[in-house]
Backbone as CSV, one residue per row, in Angstrom:
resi,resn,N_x,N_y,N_z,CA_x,CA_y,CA_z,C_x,C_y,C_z
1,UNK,-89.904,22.186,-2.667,-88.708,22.074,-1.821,-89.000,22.638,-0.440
2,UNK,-88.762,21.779,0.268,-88.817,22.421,1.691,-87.961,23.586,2.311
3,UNK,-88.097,24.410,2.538,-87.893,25.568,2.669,-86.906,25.989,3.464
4,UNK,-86.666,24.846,4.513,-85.373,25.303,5.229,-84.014,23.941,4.621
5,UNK,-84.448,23.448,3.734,-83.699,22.586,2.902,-82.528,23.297,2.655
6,UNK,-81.238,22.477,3.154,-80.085,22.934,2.951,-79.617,23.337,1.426
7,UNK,-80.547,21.700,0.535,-79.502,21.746,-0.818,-80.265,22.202,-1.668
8,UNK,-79.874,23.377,-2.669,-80.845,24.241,-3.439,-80.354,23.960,-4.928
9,UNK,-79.605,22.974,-4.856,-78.927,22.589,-6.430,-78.505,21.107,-6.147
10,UNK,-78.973,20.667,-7.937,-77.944,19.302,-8.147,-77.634,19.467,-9.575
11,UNK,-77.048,19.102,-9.486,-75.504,18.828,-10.725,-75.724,17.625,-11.106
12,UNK,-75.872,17.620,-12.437,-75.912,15.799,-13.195,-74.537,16.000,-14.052
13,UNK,-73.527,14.947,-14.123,-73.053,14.362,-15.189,-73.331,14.171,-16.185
14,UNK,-73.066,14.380,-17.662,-74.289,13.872,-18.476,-73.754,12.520,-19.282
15,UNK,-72.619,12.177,-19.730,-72.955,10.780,-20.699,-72.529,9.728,-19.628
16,UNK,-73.262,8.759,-19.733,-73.277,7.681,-18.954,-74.539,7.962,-17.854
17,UNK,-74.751,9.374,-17.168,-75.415,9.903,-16.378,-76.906,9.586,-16.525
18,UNK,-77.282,10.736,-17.257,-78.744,11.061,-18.074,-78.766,10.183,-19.880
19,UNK,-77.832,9.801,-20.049,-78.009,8.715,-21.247,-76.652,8.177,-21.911
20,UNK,-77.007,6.988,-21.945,-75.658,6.239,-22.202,-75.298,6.245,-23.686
21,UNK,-74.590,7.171,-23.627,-73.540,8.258,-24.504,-72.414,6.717,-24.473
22,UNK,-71.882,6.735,-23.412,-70.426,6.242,-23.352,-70.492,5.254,-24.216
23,UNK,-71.627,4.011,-24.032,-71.600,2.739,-24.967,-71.340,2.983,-26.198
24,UNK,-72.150,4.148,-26.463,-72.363,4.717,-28.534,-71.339,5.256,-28.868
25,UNK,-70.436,6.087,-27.785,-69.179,6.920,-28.188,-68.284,5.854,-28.328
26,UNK,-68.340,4.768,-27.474,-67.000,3.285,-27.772,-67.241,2.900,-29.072
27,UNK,-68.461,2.450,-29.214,-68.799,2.036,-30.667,-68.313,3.049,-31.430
28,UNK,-68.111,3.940,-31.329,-67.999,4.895,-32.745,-66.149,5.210,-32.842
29,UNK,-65.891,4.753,-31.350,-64.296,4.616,-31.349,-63.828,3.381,-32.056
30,UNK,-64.386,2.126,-31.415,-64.326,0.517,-32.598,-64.189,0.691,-34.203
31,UNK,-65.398,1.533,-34.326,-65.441,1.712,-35.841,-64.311,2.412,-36.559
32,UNK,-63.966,3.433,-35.780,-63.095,4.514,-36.689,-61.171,3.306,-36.214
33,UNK,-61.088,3.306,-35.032,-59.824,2.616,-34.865,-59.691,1.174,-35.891
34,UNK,-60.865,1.007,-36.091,-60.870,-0.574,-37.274,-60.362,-0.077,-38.354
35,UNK,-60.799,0.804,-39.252,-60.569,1.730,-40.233,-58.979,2.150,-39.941
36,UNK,-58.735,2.562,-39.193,-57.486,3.303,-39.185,-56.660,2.294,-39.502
37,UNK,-56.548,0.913,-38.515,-55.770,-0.119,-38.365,-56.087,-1.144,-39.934
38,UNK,-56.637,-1.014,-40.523,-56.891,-1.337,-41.851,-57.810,-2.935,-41.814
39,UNK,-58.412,-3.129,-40.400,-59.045,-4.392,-40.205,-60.574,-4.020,-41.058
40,UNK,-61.278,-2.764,-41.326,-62.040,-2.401,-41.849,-63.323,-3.276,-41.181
41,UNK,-63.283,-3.264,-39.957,-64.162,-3.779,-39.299,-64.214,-3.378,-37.294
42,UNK,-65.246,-2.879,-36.551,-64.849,-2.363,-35.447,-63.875,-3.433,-34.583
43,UNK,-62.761,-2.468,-34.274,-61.752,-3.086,-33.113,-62.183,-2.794,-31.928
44,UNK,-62.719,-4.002,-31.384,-63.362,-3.944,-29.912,-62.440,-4.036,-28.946
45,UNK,-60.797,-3.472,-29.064,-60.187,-3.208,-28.009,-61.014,-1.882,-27.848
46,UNK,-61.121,-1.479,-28.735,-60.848,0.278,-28.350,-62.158,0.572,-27.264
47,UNK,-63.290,-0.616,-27.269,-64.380,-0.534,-26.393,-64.037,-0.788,-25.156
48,UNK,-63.055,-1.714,-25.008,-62.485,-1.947,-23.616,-61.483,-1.131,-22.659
49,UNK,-60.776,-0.194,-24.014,-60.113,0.739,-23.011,-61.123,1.591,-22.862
50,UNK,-62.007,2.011,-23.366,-62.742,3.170,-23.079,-63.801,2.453,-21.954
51,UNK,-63.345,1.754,-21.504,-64.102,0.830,-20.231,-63.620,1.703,-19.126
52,UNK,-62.296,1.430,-19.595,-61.290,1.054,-18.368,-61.051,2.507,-17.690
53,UNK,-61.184,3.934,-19.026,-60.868,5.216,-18.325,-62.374,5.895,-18.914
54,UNK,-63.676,4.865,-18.711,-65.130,5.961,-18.673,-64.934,7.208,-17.895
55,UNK,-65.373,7.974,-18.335,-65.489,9.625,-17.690,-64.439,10.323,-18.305
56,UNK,-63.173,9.777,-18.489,-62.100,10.813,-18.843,-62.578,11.837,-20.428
57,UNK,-61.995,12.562,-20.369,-62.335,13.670,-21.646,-62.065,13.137,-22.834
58,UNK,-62.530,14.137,-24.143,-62.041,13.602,-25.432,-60.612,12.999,-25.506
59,UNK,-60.024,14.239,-25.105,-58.694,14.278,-25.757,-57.102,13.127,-24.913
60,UNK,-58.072,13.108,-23.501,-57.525,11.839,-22.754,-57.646,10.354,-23.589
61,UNK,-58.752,10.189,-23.916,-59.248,9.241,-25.035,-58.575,8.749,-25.787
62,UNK,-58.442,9.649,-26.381,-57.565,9.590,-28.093,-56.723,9.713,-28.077
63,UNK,-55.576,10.091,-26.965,-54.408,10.085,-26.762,-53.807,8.807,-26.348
64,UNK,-54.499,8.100,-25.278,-54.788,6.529,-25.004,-54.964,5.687,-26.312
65,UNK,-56.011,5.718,-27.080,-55.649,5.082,-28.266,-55.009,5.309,-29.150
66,UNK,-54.009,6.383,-29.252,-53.003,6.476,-30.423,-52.097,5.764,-29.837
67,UNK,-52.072,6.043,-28.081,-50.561,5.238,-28.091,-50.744,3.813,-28.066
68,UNK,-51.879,3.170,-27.862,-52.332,1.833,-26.984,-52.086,1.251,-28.273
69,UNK,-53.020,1.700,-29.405,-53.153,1.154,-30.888,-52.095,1.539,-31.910
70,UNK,-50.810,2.587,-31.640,-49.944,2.861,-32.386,-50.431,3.572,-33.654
71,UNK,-51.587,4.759,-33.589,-52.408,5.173,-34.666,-51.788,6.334,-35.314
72,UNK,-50.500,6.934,-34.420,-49.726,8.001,-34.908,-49.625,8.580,-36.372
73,UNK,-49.014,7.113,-37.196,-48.630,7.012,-39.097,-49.701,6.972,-39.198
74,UNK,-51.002,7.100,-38.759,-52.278,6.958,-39.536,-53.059,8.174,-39.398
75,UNK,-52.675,8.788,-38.937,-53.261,10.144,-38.403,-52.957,11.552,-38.663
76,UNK,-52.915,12.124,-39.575,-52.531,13.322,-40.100,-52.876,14.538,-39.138
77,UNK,-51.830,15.013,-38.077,-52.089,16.057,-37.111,-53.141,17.250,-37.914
78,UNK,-54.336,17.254,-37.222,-54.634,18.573,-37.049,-54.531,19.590,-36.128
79,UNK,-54.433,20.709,-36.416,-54.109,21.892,-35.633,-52.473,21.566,-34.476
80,UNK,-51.570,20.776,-35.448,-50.734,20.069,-35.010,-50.413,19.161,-34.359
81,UNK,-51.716,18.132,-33.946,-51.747,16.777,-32.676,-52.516,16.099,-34.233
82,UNK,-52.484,14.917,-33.960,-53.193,13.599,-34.056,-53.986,13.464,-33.318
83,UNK,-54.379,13.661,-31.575,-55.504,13.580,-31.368,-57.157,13.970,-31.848
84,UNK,-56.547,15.308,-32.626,-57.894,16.229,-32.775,-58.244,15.279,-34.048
85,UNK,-57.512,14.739,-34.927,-58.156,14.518,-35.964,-58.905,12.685,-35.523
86,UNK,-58.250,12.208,-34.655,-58.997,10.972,-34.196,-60.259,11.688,-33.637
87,UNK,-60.125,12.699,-33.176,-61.440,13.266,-32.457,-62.514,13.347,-33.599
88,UNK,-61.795,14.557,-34.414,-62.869,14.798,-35.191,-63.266,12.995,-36.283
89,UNK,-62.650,12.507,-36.607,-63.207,11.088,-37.190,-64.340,10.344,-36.260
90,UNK,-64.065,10.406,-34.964,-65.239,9.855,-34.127,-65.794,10.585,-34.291
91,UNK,-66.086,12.054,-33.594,-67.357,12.493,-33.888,-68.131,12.643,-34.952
92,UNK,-67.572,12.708,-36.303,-68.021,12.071,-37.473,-69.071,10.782,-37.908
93,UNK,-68.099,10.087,-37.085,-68.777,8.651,-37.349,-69.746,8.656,-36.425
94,UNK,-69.840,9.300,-35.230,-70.494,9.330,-34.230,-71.607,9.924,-34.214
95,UNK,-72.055,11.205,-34.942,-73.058,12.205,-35.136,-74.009,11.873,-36.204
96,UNK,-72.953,10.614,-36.856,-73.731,10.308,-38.508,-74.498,8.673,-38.247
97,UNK,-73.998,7.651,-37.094,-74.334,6.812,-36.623,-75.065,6.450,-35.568
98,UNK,-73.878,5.999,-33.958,-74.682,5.749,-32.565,-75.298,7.327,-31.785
99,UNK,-74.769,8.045,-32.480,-75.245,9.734,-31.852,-76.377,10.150,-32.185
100,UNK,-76.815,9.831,-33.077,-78.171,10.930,-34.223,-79.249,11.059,-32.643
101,UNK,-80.311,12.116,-33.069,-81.110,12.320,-32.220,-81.738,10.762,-31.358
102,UNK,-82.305,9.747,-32.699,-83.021,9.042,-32.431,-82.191,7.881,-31.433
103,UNK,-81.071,7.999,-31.622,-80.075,6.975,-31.257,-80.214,7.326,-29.486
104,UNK,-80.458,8.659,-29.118,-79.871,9.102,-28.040,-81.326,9.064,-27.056
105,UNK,-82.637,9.649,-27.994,-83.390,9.229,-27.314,-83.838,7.590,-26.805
106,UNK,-83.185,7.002,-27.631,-84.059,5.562,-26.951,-82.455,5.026,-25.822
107,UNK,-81.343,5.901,-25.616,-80.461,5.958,-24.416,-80.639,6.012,-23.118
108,UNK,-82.027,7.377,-23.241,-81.739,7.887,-22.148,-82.090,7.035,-20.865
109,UNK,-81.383,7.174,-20.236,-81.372,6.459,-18.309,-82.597,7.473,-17.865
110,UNK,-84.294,7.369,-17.849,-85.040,7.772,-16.995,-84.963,7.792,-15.522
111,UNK,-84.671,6.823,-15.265,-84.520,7.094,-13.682,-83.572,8.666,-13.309
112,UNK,-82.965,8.960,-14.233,-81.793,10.189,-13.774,-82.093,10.940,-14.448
113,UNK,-82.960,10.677,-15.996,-84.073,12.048,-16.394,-85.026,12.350,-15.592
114,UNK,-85.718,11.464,-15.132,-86.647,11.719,-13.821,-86.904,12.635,-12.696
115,UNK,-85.018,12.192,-12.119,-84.883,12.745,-10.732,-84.791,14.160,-11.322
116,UNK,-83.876,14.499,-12.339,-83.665,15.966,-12.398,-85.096,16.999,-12.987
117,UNK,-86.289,15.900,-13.387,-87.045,16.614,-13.430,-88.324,17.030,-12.291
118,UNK,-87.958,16.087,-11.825,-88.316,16.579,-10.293,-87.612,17.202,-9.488
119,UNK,-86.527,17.420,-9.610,-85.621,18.501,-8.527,-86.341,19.655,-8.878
120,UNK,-86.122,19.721,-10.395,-86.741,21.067,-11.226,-88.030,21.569,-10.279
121,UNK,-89.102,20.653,-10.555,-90.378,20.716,-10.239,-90.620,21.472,-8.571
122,UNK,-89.655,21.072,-7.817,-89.881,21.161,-6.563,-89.019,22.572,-6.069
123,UNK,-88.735,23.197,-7.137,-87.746,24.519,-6.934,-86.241,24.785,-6.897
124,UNK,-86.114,23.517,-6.929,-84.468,23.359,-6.944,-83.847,23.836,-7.873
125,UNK,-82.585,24.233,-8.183,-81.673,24.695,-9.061,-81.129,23.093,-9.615
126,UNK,-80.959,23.215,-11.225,-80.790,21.638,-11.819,-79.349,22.389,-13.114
127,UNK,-78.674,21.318,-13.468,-77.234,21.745,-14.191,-76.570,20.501,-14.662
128,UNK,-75.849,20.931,-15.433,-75.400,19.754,-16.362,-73.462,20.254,-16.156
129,UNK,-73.038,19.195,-15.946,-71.066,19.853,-16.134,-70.947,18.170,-16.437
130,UNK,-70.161,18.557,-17.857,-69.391,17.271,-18.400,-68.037,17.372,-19.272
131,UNK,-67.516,16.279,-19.167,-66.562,16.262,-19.942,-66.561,16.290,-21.570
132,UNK,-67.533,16.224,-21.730,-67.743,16.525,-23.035,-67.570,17.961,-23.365
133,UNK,-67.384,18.615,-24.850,-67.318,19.934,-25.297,-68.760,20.533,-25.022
134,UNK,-68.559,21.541,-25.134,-70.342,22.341,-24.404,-71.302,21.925,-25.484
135,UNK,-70.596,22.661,-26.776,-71.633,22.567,-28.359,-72.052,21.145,-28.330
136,UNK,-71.479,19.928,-27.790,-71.843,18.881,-27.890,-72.909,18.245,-27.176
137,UNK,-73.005,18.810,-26.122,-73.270,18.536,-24.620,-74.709,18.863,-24.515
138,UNK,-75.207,20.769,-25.305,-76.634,21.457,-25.510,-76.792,20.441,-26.544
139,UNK,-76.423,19.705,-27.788,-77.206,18.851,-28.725,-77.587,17.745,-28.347
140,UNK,-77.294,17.192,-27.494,-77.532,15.842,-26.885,-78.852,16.425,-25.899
141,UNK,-78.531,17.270,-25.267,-79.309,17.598,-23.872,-80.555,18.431,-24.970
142,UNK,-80.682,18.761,-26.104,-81.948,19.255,-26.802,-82.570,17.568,-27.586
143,UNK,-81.830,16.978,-27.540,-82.261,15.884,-28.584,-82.778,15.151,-27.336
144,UNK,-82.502,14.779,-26.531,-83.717,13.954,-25.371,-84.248,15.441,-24.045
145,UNK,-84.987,16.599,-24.711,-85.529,17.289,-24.271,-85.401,17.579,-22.682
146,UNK,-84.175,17.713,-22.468,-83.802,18.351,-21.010,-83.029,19.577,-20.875
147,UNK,-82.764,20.204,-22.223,-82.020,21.362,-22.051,-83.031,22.555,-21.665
148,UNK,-83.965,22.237,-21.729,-85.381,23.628,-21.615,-84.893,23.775,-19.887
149,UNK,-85.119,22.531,-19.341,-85.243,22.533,-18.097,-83.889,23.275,-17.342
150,UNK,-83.079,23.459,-17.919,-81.626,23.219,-16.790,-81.557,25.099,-16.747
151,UNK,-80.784,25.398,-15.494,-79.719,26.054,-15.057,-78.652,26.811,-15.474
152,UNK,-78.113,25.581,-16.260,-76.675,25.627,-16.627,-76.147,24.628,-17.584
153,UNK,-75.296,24.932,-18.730,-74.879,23.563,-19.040,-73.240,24.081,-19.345
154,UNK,-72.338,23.528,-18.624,-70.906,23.448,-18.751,-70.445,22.440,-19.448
155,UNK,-69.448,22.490,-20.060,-68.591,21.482,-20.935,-66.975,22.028,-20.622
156,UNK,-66.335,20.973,-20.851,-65.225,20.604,-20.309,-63.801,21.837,-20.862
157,UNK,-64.915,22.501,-22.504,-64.289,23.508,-23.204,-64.157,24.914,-22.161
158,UNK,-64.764,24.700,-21.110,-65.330,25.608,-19.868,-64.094,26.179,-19.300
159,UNK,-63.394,24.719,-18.857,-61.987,25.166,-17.314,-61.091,24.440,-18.367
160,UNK,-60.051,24.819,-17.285,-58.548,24.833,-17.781,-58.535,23.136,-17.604
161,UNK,-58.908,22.421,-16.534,-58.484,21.483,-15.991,-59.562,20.416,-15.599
162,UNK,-59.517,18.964,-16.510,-60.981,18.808,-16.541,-61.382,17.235,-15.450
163,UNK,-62.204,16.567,-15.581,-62.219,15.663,-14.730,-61.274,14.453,-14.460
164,UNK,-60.715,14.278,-13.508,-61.100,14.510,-12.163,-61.095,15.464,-11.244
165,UNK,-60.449,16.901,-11.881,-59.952,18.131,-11.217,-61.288,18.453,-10.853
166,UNK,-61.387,19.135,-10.093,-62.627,19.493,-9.311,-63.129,21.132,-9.985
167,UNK,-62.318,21.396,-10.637,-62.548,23.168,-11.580,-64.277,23.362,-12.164
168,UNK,-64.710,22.289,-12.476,-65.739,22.401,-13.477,-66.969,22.751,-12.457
169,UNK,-67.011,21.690,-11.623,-67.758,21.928,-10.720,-67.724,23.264,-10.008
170,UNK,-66.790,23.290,-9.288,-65.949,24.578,-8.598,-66.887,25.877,-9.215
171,UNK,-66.519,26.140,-10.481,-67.264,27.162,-11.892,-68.429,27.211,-11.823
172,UNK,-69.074,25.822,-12.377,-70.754,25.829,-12.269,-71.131,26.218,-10.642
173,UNK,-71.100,25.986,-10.096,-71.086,26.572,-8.335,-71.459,27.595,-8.556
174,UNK,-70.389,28.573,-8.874,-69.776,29.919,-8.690,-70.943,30.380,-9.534
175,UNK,-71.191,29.608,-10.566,-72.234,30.752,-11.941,-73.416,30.548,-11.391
176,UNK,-73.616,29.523,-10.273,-75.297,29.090,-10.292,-75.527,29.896,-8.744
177,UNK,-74.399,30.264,-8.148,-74.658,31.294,-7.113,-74.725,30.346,-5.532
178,UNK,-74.341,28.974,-6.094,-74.356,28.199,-4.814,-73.119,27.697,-4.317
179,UNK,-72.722,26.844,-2.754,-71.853,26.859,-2.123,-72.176,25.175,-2.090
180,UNK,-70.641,24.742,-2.273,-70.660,22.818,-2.294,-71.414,22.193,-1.185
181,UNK,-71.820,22.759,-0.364,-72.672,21.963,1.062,-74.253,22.085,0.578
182,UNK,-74.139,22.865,-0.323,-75.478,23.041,-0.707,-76.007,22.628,-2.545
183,UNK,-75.413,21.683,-2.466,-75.259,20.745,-3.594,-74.920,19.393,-3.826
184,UNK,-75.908,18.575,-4.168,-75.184,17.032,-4.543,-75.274,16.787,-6.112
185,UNK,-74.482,16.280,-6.417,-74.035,15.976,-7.684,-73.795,14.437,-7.979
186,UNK,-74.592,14.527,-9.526,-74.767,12.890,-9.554,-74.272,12.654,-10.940
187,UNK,-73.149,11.491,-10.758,-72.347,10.813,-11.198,-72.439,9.727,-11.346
188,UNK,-71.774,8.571,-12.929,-71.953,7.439,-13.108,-70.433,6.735,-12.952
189,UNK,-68.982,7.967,-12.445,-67.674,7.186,-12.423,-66.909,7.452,-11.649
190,UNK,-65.988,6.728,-11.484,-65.150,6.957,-10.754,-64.146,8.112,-10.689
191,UNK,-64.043,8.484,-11.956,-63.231,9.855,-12.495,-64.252,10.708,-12.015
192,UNK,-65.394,10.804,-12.113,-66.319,12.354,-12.115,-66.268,12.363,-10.775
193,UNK,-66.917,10.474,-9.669,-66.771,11.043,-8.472,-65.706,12.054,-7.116
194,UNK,-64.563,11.735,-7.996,-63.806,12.159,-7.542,-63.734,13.512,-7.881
195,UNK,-63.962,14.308,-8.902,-64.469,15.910,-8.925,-64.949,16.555,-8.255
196,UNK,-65.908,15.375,-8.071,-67.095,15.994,-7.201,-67.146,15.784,-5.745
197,UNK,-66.452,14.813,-5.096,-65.614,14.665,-3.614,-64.560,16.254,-3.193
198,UNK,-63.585,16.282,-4.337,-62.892,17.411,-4.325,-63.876,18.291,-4.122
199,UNK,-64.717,18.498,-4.799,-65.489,20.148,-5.049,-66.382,20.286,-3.889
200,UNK,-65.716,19.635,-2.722,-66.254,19.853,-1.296,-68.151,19.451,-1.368
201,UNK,-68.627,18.907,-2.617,-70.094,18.670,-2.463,-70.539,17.086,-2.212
202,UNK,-72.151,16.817,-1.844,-72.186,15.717,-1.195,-72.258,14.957,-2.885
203,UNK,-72.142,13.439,-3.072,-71.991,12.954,-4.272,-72.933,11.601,-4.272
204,UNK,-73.888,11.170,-5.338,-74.415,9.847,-5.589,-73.880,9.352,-7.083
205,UNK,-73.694,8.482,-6.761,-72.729,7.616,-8.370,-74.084,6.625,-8.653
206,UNK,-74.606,6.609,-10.123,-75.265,5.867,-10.622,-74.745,5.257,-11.486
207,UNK,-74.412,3.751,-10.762,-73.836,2.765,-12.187,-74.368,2.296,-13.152
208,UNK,-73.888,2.100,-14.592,-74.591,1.198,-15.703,-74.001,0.231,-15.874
209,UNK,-73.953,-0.521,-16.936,-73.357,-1.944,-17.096,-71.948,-1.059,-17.808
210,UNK,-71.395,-0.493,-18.290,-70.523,0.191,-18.439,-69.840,0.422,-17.647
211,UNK,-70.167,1.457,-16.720,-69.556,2.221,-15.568,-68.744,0.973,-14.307
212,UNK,-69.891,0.323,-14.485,-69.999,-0.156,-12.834,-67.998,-1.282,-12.931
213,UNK,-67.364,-1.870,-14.070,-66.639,-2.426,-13.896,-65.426,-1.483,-13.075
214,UNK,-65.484,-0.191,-13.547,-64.280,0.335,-13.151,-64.884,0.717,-11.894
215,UNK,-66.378,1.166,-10.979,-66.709,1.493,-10.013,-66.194,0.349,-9.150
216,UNK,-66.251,-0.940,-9.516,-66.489,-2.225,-8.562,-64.522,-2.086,-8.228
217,UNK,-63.729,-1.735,-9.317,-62.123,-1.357,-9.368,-61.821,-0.663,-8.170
218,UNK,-62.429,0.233,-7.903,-62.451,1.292,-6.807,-62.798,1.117,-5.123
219,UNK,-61.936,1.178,-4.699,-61.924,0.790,-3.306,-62.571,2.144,-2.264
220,UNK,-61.977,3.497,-2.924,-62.320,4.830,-1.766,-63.232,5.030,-1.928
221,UNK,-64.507,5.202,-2.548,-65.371,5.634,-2.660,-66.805,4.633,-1.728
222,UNK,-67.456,5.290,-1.295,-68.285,5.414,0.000,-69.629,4.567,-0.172
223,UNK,-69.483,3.170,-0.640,-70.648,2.075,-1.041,-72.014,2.955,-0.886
224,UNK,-72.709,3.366,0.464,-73.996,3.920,0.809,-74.675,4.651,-0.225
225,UNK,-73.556,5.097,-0.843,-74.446,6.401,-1.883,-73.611,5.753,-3.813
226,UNK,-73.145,4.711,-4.071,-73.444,4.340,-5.142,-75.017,3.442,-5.420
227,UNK,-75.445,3.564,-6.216,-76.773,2.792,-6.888,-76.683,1.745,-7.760
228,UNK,-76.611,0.600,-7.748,-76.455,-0.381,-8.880,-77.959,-0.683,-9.514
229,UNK,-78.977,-0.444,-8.717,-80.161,-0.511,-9.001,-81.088,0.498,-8.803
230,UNK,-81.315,0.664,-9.918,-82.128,2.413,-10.377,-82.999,2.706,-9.709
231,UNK,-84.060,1.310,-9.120,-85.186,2.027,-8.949,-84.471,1.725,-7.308
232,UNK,-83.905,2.088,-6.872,-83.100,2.809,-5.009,-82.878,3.818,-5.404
233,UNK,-82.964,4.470,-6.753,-82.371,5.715,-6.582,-83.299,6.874,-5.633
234,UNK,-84.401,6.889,-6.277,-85.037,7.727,-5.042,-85.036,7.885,-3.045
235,UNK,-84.828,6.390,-2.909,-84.863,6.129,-1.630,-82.971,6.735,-1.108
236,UNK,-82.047,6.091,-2.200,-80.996,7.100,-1.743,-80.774,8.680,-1.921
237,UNK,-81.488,9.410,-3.195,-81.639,10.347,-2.708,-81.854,11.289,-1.350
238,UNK,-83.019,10.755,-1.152,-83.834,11.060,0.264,-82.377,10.766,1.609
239,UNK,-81.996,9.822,1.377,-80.972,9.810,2.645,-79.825,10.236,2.406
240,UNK,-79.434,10.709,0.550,-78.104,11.566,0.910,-78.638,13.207,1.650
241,UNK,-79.796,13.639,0.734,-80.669,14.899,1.555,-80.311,14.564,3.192
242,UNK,-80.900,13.925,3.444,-81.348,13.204,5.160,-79.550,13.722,6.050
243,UNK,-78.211,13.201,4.981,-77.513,13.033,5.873,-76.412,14.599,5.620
244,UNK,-77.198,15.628,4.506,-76.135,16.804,4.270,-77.160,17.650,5.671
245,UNK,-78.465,17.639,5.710,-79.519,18.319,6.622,-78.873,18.314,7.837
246,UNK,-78.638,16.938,8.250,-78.449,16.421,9.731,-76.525,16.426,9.922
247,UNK,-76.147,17.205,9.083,-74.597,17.007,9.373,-74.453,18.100,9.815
């Protein structure tokens, strides 16, 4: 790292980000909402809403499909909601199916395992903040071998208030000892980018075939620094660096 280099940290997103989590987590929503609804076969609405609000948290999720799918009578509240127990049934189906280690390694998005292992390499401070629960977040990030490397890993069990609120970020900041001008943070949505706009830091959005429908939805966000094609990611790196230096 060059030495009078402004930005001494980056922040990754992690599902959709560093490995496409989101596709395997829909699937494992299809499966369990089929089951519930008694079609005993995956309901590929439930893949399409989870299109439509990628990035949002568990419990945003499952609250969306109880009401979307009417899963209420099918759902025996735990800890007094119906969400938790749709939760816990996906992650069930999810940890025992599209989740397992092997599932996640042949996921991962290299181009964005890459970059963060070269930030690493070059002295930089590297970190993980997601909407996912933390315990969830270190098993994924040990199962495609990037948790050795990091900083930090936050989960959404972290702050009060989770993405798009800018808190998570805000936190990891605060713990990693750095200030938002001196940080870019990389994102695959429209929900995270906006966290990360709030959290006063500079931002690159990396789309997948997932992500990108609700990105293309989105009008505010700043074309120059989304990526539809991976291998620009390096070359936009270099010019979001280029334009936090020269601001």
């Amino acid at each position: 790292m060059a030495a009078t280099s402004r930005i001494r940290a980056f922040i990754f997103d992690l599902d959709g980000t560093l490995v496409e989590t989101e596709q395997l987590k829909a699937q494992s929503y299809a499966t369990v909402v089929g089951s519930l609804t008694g079609a005993n076969s995956p309901d590929h609405r439930a893949v399409e809403l989870y299109e439509r609000i990628v990035g949002s948290t568990d419990e945003m999720v499952c609250r969306q499909m109880i009401e979307e799918f009417d899963l209420t009578s099918a759902l025996e509240p735990l800890h007094g909601e119906p969400w938790v127990n749709l939760h816990q049934q996906r992650m069930d189906e999810y940890r025992g199916s599209n989740g397992t280690p092997e599932n996640l390694r042949a996921n991962v998005y290299w181009h964005s395992a890459s970059l963060l292992r070269e930030q690493k390499s070059i002295g930089r401070i590297v970190a993980v903040a997601t909407s996912s629960f933390t315990d969830e977040a270190k098993r994924v990030l040990d199962a495609i071998g990037l948790r050795v490397l990091l900083d930090g890993v936050v989960g959404r069990d972290a702050v009060t208030n989770p993405k798009p609120d800018p808190e998570i970020y805000l936190y990891i900041m605060d713990r990693l000892g750095v200030e938002p001008g001196e940080v870019i943070i990389i994102e695959d949505s429209p929900i995270g980018i906006q966290a990360a706009s709030a959290a006063g830091a500079a931002w690159i959005c990396v789309s997948t075939a997932f992500s990108r429908p609700a990105i293309e939805s989105t009008s505010w966000m700043d074309e120059q620094w989304i990526v539809h094609d991976p291998a620009k990611l390096n070359e936009t790196v270099s010019r979001r660096i280029d334009s936090v230096e020269q601001a």
